[in-house]
Biopython code that builds the backbone (N, CA, C, O; Angstrom):
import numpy as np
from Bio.PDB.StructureBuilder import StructureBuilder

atoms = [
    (1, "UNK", "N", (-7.928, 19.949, -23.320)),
    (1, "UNK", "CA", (-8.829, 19.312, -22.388)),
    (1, "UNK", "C", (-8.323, 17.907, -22.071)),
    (1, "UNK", "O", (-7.562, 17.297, -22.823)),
    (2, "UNK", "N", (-8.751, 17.462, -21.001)),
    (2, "UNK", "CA", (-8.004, 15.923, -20.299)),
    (2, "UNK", "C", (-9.048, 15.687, -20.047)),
    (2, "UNK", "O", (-9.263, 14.627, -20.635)),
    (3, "UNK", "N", (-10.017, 16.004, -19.472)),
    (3, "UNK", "CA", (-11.008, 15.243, -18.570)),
    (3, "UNK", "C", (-12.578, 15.367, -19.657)),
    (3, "UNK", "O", (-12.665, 16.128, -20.621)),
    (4, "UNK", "N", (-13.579, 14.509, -19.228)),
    (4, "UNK", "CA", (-14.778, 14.724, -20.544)),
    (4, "UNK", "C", (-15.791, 15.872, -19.555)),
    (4, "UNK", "O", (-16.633, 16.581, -20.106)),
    (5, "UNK", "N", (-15.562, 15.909, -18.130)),
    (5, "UNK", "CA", (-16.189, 16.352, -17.388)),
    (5, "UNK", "C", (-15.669, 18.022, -17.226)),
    (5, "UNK", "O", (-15.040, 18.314, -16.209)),
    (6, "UNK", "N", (-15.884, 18.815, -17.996)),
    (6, "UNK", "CA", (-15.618, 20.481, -18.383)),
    (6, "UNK", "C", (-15.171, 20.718, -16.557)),
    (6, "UNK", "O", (-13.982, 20.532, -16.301)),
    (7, "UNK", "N", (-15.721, 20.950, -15.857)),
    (7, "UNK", "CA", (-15.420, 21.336, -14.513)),
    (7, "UNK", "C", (-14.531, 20.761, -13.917)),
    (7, "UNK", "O", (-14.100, 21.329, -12.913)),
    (8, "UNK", "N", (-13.899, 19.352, -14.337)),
    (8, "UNK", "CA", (-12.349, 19.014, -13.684)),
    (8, "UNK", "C", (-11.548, 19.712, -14.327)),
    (8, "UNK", "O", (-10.579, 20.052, -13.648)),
    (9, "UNK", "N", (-11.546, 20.135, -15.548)),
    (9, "UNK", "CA", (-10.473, 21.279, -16.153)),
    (9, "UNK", "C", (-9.933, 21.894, -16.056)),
    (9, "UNK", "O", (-8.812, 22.018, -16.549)),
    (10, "UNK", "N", (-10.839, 22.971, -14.949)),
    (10, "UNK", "CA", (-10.305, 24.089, -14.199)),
    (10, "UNK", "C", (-10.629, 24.537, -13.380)),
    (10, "UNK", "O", (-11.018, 25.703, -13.311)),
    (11, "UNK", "N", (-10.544, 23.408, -12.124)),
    (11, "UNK", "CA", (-10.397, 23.160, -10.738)),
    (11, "UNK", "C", (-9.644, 23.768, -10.113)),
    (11, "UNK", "O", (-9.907, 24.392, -9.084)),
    (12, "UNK", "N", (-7.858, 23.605, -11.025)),
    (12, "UNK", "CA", (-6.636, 23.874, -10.647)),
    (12, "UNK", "C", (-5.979, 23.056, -9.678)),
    (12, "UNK", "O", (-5.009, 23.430, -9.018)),
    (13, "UNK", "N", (-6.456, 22.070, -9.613)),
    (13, "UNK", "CA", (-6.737, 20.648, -8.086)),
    (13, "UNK", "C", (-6.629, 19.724, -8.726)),
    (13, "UNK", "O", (-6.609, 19.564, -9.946)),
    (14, "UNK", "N", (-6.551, 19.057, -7.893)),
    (14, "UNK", "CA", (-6.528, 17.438, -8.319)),
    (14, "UNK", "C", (-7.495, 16.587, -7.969)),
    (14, "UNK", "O", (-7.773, 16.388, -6.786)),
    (15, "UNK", "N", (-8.117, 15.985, -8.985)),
    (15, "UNK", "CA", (-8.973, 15.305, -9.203)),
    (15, "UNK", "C", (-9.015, 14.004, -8.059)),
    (15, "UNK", "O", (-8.066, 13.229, -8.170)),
    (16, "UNK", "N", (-9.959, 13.707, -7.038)),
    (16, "UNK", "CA", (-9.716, 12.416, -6.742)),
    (16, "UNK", "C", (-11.304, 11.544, -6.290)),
    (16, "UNK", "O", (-12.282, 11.925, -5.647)),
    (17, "UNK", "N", (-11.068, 10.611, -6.780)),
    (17, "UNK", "CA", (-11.908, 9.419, -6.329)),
    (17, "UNK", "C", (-12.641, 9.284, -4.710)),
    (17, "UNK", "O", (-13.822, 9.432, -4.395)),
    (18, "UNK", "N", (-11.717, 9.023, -4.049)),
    (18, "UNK", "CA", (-11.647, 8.892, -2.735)),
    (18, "UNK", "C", (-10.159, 9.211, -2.073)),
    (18, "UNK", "O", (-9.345, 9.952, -2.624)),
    (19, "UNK", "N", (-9.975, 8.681, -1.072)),
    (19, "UNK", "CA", (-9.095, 8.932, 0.157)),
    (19, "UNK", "C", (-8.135, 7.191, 0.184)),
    (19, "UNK", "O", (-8.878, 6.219, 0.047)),
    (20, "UNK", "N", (-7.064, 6.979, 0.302)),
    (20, "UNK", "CA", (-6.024, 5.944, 0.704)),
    (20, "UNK", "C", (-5.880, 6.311, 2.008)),
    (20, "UNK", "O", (-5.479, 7.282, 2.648)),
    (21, "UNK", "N", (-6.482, 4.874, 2.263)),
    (21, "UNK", "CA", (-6.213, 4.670, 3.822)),
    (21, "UNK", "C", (-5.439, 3.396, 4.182)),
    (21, "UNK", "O", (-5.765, 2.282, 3.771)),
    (22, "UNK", "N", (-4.243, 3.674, 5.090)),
    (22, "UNK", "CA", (-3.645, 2.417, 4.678)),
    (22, "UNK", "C", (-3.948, 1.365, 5.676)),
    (22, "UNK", "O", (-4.881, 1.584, 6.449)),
    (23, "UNK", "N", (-3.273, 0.225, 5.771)),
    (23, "UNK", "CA", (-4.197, -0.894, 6.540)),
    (23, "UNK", "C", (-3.418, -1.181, 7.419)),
    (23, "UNK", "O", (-3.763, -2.086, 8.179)),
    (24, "UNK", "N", (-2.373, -0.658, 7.587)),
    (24, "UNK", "CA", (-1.886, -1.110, 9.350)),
    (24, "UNK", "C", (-1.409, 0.789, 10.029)),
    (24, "UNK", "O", (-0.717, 1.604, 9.418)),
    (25, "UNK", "N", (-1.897, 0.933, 11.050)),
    (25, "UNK", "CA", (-1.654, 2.065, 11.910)),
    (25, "UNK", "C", (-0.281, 2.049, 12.480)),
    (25, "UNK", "O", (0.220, 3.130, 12.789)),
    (26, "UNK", "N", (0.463, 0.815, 12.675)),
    (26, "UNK", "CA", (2.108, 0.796, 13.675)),
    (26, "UNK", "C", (2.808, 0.090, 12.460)),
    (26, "UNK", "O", (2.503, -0.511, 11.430)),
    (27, "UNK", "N", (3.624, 0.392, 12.973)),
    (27, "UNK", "CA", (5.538, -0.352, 12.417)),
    (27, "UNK", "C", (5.280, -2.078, 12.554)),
    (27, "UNK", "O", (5.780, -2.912, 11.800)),
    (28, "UNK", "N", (4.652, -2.277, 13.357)),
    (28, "UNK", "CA", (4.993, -3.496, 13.885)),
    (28, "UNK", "C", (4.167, -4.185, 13.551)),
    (28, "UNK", "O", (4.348, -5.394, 13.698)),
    (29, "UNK", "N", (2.812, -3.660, 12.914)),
    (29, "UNK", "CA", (1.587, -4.515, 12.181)),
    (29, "UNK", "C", (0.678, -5.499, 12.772)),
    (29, "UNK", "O", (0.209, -6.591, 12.450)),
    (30, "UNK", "N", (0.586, -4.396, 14.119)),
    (30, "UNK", "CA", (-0.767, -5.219, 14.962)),
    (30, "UNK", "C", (-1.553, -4.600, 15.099)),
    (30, "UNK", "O", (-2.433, -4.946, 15.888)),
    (31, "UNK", "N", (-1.645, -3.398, 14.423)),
    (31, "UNK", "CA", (-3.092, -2.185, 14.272)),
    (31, "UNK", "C", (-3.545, -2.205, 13.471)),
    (31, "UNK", "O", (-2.779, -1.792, 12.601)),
    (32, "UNK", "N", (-4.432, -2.448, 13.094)),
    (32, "UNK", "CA", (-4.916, -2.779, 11.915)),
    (32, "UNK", "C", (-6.231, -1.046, 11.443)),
    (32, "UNK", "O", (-7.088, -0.588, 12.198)),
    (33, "UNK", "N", (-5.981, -0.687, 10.442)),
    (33, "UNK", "CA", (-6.812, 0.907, 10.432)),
    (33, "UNK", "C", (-8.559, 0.903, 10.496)),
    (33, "UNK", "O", (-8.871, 0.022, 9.696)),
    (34, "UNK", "N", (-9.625, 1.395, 10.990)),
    (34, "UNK", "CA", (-10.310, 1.113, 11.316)),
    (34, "UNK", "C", (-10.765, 2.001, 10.140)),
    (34, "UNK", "O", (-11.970, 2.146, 10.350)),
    (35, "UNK", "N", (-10.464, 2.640, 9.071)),
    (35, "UNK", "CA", (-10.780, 3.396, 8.021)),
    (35, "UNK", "C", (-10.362, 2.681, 6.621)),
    (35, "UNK", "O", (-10.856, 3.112, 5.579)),
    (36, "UNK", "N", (-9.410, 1.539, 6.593)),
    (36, "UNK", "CA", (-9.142, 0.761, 5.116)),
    (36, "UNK", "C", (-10.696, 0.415, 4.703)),
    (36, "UNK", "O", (-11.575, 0.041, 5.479)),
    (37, "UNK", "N", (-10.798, 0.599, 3.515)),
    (37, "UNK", "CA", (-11.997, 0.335, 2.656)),
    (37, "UNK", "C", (-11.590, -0.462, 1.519)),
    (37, "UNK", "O", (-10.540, -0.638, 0.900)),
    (38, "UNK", "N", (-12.497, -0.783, 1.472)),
    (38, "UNK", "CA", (-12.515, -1.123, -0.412)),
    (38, "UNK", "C", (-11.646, -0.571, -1.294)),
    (38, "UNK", "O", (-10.717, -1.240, -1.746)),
    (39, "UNK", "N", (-11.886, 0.952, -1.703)),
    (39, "UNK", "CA", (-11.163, 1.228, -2.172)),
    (39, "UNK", "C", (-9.937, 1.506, -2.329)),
    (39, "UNK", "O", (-9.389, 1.752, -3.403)),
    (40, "UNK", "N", (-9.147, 1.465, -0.619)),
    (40, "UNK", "CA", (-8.152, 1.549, -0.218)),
    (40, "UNK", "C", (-7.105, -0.073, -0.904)),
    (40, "UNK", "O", (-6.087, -0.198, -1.585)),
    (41, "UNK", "N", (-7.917, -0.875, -0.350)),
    (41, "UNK", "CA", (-7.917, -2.561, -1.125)),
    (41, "UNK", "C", (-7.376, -2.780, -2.355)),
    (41, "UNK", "O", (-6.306, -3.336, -2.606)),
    (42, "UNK", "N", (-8.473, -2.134, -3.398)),
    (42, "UNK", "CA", (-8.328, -2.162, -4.731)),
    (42, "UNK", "C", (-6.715, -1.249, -4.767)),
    (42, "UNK", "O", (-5.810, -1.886, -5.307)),
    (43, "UNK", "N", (-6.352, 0.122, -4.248)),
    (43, "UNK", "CA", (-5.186, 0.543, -4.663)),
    (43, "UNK", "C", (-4.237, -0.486, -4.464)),
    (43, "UNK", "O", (-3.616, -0.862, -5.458)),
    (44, "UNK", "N", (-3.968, -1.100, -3.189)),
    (44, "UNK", "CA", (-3.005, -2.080, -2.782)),
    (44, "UNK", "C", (-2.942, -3.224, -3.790)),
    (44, "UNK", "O", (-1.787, -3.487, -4.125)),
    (45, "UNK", "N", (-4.076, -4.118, -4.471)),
    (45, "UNK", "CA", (-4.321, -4.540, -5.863)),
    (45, "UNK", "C", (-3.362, -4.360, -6.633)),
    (45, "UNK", "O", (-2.342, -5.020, -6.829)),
    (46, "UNK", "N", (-3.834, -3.195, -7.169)),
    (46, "UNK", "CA", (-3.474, -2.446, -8.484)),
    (46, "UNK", "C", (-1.562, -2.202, -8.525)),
    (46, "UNK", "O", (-0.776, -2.388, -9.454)),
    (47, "UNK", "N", (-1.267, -1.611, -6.772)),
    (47, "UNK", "CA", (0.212, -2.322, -6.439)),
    (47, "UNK", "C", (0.515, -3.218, -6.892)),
    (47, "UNK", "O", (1.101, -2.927, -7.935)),
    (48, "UNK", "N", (0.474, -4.385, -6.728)),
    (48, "UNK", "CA", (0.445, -5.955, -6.893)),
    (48, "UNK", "C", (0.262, -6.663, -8.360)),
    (48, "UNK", "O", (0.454, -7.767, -8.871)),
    (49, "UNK", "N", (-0.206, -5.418, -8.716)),
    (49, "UNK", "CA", (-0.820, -6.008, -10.083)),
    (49, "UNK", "C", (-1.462, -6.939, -10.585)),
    (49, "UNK", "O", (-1.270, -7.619, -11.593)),
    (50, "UNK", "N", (-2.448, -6.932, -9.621)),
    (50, "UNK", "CA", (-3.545, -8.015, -9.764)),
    (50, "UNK", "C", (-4.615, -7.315, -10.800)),
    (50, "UNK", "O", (-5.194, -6.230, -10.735)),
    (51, "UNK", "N", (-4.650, -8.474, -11.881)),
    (51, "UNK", "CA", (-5.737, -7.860, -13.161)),
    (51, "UNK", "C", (-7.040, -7.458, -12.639)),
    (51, "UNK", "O", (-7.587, -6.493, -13.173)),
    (52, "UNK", "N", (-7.613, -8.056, -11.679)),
    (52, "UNK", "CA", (-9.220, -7.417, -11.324)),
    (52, "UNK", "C", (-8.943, -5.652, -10.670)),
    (52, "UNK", "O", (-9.826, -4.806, -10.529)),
    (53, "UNK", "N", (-7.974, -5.546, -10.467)),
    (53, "UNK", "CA", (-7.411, -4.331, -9.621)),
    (53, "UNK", "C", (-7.324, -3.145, -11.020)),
    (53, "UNK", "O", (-7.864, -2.039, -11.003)),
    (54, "UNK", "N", (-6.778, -3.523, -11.795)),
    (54, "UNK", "CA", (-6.418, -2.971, -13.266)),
    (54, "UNK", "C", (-7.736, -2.489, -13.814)),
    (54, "UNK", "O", (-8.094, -1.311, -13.812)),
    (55, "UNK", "N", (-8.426, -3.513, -14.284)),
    (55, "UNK", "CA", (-9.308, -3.664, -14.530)),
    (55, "UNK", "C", (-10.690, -2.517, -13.898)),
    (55, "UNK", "O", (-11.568, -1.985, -14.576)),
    (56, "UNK", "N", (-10.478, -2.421, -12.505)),
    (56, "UNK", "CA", (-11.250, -1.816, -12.417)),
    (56, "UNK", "C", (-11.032, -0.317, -12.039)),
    (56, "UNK", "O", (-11.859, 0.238, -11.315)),
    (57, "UNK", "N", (-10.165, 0.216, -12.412)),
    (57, "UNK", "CA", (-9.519, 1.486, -12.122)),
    (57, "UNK", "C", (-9.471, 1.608, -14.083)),
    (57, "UNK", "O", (-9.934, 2.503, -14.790)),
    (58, "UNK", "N", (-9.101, 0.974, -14.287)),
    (58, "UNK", "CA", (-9.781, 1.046, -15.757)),
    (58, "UNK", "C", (-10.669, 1.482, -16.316)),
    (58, "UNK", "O", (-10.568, 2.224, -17.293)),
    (59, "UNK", "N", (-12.008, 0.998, -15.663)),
    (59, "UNK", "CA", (-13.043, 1.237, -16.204)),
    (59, "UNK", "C", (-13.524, 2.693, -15.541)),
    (59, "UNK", "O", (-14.433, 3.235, -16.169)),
    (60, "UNK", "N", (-13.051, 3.389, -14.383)),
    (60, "UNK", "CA", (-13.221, 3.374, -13.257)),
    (60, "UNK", "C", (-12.935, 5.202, -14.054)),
    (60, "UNK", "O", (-13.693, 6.169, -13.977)),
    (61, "UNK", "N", (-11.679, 5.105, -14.710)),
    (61, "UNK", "CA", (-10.979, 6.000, -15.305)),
    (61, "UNK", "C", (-11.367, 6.728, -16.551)),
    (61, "UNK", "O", (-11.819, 7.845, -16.806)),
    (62, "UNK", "N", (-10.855, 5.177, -17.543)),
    (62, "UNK", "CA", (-11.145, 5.669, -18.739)),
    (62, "UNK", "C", (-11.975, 6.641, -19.565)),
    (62, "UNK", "O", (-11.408, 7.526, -20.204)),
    (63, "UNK", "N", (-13.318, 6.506, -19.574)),
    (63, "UNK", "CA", (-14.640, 6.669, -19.613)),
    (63, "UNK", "C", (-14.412, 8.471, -19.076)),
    (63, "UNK", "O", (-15.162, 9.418, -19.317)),
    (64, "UNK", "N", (-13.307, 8.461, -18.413)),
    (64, "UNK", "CA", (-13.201, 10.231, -17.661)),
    (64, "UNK", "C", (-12.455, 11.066, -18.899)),
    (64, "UNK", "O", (-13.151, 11.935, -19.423)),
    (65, "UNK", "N", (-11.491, 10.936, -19.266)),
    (65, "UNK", "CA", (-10.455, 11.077, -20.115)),
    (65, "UNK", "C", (-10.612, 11.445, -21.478)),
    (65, "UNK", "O", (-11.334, 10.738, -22.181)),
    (66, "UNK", "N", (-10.050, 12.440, -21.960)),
    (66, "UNK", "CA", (-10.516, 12.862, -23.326)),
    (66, "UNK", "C", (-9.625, 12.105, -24.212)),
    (66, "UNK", "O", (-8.540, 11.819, -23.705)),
    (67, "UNK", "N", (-9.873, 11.623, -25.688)),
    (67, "UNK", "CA", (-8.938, 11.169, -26.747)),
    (67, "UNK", "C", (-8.111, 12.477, -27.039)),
    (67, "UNK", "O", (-8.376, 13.678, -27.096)),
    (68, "UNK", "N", (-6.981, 11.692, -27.200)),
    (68, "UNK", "CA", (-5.707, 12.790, -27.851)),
    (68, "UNK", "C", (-4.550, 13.086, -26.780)),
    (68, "UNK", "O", (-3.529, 13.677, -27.130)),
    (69, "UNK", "N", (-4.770, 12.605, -25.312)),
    (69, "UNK", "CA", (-4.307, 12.700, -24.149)),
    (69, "UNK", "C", (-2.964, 12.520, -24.073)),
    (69, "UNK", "O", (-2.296, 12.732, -25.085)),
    (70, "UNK", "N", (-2.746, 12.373, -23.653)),
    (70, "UNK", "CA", (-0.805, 11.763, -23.389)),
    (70, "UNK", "C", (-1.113, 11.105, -21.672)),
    (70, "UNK", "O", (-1.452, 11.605, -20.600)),
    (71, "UNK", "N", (-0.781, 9.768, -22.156)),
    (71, "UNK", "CA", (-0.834, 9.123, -20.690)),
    (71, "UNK", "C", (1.055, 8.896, -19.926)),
    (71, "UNK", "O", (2.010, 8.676, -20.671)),
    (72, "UNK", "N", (1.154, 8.979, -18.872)),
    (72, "UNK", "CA", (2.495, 9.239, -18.644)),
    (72, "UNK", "C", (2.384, 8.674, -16.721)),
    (72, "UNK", "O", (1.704, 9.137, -15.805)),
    (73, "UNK", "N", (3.354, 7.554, -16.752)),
    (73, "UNK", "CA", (3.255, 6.655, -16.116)),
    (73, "UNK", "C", (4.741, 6.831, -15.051)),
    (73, "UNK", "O", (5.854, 6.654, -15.547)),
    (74, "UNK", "N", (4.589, 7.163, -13.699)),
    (74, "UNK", "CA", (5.634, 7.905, -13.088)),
    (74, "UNK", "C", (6.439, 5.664, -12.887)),
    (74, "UNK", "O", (5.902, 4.662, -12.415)),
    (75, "UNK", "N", (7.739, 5.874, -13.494)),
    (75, "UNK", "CA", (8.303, 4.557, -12.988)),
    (75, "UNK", "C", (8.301, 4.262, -11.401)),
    (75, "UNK", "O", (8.105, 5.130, -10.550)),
    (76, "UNK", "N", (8.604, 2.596, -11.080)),
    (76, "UNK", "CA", (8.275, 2.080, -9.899)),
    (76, "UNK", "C", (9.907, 2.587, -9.319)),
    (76, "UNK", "O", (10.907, 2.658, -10.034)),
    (77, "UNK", "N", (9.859, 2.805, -8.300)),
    (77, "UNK", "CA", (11.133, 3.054, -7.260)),
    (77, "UNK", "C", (12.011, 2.145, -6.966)),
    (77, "UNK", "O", (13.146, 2.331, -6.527)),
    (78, "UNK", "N", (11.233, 0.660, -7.327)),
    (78, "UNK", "CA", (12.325, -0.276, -7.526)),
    (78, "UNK", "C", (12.179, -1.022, -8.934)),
    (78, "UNK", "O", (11.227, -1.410, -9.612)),
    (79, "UNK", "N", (14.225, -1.047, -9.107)),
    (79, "UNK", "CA", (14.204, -0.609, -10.008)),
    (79, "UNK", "C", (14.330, -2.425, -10.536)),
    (79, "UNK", "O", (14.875, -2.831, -11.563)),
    (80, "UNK", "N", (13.725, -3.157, -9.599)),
    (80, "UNK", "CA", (13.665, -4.429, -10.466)),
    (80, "UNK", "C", (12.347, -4.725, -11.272)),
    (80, "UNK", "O", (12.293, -5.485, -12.239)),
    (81, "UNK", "N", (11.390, -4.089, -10.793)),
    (81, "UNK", "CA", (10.000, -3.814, -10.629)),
    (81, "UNK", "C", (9.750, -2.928, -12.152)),
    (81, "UNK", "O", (9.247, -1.807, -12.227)),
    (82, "UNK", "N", (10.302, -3.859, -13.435)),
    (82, "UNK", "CA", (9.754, -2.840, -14.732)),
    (82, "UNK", "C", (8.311, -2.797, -15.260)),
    (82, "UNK", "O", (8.163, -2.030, -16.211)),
    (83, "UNK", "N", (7.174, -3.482, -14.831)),
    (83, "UNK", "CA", (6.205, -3.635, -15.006)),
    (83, "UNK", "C", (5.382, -3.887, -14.059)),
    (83, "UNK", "O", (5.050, -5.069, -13.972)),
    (84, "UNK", "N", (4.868, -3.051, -13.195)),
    (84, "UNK", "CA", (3.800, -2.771, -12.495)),
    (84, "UNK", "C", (2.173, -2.689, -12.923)),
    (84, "UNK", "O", (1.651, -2.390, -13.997)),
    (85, "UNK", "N", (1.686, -3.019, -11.831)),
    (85, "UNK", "CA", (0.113, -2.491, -12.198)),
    (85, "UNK", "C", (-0.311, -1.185, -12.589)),
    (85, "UNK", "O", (-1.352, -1.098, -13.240)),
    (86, "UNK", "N", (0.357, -0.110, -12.282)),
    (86, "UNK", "CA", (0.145, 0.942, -12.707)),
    (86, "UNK", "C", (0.212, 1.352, -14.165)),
    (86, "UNK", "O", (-0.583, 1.995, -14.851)),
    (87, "UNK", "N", (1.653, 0.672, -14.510)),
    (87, "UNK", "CA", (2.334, 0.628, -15.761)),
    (87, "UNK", "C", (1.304, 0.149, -16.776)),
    (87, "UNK", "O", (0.783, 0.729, -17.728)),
    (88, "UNK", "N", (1.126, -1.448, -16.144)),
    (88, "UNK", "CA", (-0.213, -2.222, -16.950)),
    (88, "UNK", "C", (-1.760, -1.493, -17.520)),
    (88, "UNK", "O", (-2.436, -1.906, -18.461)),
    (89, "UNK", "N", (-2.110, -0.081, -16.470)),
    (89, "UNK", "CA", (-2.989, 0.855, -16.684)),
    (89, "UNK", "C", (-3.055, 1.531, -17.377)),
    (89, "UNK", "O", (-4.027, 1.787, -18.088)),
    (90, "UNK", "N", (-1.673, 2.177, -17.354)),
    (90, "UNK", "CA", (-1.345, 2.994, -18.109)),
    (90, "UNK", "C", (-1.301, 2.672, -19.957)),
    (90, "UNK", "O", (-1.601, 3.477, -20.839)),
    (91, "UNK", "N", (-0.933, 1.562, -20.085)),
    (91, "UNK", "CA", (-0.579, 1.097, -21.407)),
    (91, "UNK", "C", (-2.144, 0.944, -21.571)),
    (91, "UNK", "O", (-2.617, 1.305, -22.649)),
    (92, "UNK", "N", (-2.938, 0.472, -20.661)),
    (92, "UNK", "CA", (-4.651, 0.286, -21.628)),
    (92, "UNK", "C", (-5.133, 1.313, -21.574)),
    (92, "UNK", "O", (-6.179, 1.332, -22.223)),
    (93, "UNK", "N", (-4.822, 2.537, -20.954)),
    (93, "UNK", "CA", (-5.609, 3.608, -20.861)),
    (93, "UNK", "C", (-5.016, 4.727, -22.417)),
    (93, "UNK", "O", (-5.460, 5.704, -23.021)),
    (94, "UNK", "N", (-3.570, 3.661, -22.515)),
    (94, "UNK", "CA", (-3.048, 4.607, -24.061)),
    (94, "UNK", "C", (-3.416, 4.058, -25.247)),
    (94, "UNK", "O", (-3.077, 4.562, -26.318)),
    (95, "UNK", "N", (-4.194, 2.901, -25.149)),
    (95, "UNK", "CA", (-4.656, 2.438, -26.183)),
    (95, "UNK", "C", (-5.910, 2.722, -26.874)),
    (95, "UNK", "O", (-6.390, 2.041, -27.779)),
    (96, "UNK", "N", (-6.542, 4.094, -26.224)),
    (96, "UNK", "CA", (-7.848, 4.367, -26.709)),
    (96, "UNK", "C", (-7.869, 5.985, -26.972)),
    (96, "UNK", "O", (-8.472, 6.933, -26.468)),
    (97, "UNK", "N", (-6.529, 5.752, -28.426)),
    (97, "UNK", "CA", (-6.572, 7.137, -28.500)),
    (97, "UNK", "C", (-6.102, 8.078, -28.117)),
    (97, "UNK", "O", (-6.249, 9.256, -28.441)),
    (98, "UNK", "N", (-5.502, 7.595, -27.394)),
    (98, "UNK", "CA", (-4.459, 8.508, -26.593)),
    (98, "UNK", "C", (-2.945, 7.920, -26.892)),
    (98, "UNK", "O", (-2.607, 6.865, -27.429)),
    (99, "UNK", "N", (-2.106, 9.074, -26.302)),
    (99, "UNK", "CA", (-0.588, 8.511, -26.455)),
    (99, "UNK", "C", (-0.057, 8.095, -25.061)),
    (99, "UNK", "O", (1.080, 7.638, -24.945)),
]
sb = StructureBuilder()
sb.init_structure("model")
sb.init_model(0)
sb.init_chain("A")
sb.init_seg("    ")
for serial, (resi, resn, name, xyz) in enumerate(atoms, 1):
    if name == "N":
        sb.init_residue(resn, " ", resi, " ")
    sb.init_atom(name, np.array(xyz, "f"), 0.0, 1.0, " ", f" {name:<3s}", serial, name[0])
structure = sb.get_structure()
């Protein structure tokens, strides 16, 4: 089991929150998307690795997740980039019991 919620188990799907919407519509970055939200926000955050961003995908998460888990953190594409916000998630989300 991964999830505390029995019915994400075996969905066979993927679990999601909401929808990423990104915040410019053109190349050229004068459209701005008339669908970016909040939560779209917070992902771009959590990019950036801004701690309130962490933080709340954290809490957001954790609390879902069964102990005993294996957390596994896909690396950033650039490869100067060894510690990301994601990364940063990942390491608090392995600290509760999980690997």
């Amino acid at each position: 089991m991964v999830f505390r919620n029995e019915t994400w188990n075996h969905t066979g799907d993927i679990v999601v929150y909401s929808n990423y919407h990104k915040y410019w519509l053109d190349r050229e970055r004068k459209i701005k998307s008339p669908l970016f939200d909040v939560f779209s926000g917070k992902i771009l955050d959590l990019k950036e690795g801004k701690s309130s961003a962490i933080n709340y995908f954290y809490n957001l998460v954790d609390a879902e997740i069964c102990d005993g888990v294996t957390i596994f953190v896909v690396p950033s594409s650039n490869v100067e980039k060894h510690v990301t916000g994601i990364t940063q998630l990942g390491e608090q989300l392995a600290l509760n019991n999980r690997i």
